[in-house]
C-alpha positions in Angstrom: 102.7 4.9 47.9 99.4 6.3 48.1 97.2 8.1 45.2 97.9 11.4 46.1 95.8 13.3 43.2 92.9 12.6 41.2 90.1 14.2 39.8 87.4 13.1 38.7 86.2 16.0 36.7 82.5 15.4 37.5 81.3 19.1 37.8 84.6 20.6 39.0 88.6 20.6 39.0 88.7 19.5 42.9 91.0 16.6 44.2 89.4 13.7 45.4 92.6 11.4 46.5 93.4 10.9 50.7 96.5 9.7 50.2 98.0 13.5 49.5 99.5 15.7 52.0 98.0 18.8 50.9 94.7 19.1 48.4 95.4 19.7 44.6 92.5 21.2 43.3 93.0 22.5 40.1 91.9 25.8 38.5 89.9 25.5 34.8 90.7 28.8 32.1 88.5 27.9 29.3 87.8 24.6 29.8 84.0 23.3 29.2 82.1 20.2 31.6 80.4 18.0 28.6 78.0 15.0 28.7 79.7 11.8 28.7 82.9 10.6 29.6 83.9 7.8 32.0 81.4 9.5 34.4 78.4 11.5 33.8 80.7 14.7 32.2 84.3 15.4 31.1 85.6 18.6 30.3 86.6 19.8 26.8 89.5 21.9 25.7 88.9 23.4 22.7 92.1 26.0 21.9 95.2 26.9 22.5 94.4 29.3 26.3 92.3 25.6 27.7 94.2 24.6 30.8 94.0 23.3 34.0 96.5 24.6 36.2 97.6 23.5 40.1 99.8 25.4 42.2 102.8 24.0 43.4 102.4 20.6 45.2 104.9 18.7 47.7 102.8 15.7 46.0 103.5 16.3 42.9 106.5 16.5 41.1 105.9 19.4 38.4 109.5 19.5 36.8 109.7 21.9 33.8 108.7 21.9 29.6 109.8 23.5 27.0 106.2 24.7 25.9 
């Protein structure tokens, strides 16, 4: 199997994997790009409304929480 998402979070929420069928860009609500990281940023959640969401994905397998 192919990597079929991953982002690296260098700017923006976009996926960078070609081995998807569809793109899984993510959408950021509250979330802040900092210095350092792996790369040259990473982003920073800082409360409770911080997320990253994706729509649903034939990629990705989202399942359900409880949260």
């Amino acid at each position: 199997m192919d990597l079929v998402a991953y982002w690296d979070f260098e700017g923006d929420a976009l996926d960078n994997a070609t081995g998807g069928t569809v793109t899984d860009d993510g959408t950021l609500t509250g979330a802040a790009f900092v210095g350092g990281g792996l790369g040259t940023s990473a982003l920073q959640f800082s409360g409770g409304g911080d997320v990253m969401k994706l729509e649903s994905s034939a990629d990705i397998n989202q399942g359900t929480t409880t949260e």
